[in-house]
C-alpha positions in Angstrom: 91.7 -26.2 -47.3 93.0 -23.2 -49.0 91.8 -22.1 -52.3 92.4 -19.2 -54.5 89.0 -18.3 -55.6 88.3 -16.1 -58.8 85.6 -13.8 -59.4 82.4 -16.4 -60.6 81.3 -15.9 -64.3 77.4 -15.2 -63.9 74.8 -15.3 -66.2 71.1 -14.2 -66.3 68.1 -16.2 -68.0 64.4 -14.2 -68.2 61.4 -16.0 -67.1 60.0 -17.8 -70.3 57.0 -18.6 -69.4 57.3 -22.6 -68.5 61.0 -22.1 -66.3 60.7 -18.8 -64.0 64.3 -18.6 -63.5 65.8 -16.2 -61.7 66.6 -12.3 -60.7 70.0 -13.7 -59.0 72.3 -14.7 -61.8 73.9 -17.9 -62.3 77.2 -18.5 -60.8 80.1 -20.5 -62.2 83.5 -20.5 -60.3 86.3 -22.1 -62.8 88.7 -24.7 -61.5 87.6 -23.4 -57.9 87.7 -26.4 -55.8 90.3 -30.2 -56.5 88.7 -32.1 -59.1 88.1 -34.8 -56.3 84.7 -35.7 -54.8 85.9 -35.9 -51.2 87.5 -32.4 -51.5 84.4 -30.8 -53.0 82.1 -32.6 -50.7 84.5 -31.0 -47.4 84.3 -27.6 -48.7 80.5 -27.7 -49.5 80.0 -28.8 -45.6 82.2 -26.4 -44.3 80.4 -23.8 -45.8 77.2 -24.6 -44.6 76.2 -26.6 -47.9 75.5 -30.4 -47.1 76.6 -33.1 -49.9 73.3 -34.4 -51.1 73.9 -36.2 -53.5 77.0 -38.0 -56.8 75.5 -38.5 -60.3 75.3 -36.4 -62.7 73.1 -33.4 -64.2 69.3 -35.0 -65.5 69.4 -35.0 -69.3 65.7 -32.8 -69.4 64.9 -29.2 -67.9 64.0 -29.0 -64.4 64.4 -26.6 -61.7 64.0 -26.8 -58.1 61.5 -23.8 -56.7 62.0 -24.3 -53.2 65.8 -24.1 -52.7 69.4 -22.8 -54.7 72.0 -25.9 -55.4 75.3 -26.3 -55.9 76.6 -28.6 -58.7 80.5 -29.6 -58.0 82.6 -31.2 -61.0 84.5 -33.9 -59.7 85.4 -35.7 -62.7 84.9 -35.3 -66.8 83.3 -32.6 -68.2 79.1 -31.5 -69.6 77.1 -29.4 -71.5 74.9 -28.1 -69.7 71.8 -25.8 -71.2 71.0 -23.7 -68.5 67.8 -21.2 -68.2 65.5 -23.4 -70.0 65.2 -24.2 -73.9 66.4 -20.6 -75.2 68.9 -20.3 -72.2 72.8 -20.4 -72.6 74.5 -23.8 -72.9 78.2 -24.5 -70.7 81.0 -26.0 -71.2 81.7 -27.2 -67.7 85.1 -29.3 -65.9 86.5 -31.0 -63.4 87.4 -28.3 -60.1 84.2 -25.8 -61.5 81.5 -25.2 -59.2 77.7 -23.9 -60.7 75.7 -21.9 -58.4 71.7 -22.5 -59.8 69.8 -20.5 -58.0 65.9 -21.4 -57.5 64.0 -21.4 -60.7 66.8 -21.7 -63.1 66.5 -24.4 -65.6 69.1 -26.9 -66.1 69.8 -29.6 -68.5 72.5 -31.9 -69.0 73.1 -31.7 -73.4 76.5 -34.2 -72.9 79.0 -35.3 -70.9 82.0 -37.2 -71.0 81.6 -41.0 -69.9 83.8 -40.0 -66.4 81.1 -37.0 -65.7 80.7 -36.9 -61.9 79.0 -34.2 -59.8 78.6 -33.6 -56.3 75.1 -31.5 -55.8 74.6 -29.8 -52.8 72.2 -27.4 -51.0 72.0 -24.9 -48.2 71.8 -26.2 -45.1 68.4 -25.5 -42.8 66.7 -26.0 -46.2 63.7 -27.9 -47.6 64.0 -31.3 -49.1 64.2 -30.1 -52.9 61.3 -30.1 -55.2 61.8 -30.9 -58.8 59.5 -29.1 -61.2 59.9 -29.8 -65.8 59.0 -26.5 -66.7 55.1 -27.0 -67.7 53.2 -24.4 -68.1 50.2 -25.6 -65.8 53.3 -25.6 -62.6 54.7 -21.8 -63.5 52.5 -19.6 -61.7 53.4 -20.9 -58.5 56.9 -22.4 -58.9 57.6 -18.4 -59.3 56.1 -17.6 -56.3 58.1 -20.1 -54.8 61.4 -19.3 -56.3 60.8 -15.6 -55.1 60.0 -16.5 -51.9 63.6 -18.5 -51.3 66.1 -16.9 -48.8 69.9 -16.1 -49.9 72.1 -18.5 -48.1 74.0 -18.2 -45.6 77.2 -19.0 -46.6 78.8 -19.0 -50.3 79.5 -22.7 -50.7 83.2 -22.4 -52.0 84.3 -19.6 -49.6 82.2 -19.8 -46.9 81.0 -16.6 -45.2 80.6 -13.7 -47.6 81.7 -14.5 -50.4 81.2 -13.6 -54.0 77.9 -15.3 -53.6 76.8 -13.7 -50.5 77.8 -10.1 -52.3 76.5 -10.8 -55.8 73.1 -11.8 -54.6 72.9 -9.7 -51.6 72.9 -6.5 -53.8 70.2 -8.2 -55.9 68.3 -8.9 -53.1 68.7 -5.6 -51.2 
């Protein structure tokens, strides 16, 4: 499957003391992938990022501390607050892939009644964890999130990718 790939919007969220968040920024690729389930659900596998899961985004704040995840649009369109309570909220569609890497808060604020997500996460990872930002859990869900390896592949383009480059100079 070809696809003309843009440079990801990316965003940053500072540890708030209940969500850890991140020191790799948020990816969003716009209208990156067909607005089609099956499609997104090939690409994710090809590039190393096994379909989990169809639903949608949980209307609370969690985060997973023991792996990244990919959230695929397939249908309708959310709001989605992401970094927490004070974080940033997004407008996402249909075709846009999210990048949320471990630690970053994420909570679905609306969505149209079509909404459909494909989540994904790297392969050879943990089953994820899902942690509500308490402030009894923070300590060592950041541990954990700064413990989690960069993928291996970016999950829209495979190999190295914007993903693989954006993170890797964070993590270097």
């Amino acid at each position: 499957m070809e696809t003309t790939v843009t440079e990801p919007e990316t965003f940053l969220f500072d540890d708030d003391g209940t969500i850890p968040n991140s020191r790799l920024p948020l990816l969003v690729y716009r209208a990156a992938l067909p607005a089609d389930p099956g499609a997104i659900e090939t690409a994710f596998a090809a590039n190393r990022w096994p379909p989990a899961w169809r639903d949608g985004v949980h209307p609370f704040h969690h985060f997973h501390a023991n792996t990244h995840e990919a959230l695929g649009v397939a249908r309708g369109t959310a709001t989605v607050l992401f970094g927490g309570p004070n974080g940033r909220e997004l407008q996402v569609s249909a075709g846009d892939i999210v990048i949320v890497p471990a630690g970053v808060g994420h909570c679905n604020k609306g969505q149209s009644p079509d909404l459909l997500i494909v989540g994904a996460y790297p392969d050879n990872t943990p089953r994820p964890d899902q942690y509500r930002g308490t402030p009894a859990e923070h300590d060592a869900a950041a541990k954990q999130v700064a413990s989690v390896p960069p993928p291996a592949a970016d999950p829209v383009t495979g190999g190295d990718g914007p993903l693989r480059r954006l993170w890797g100079a964070i993590a270097a």
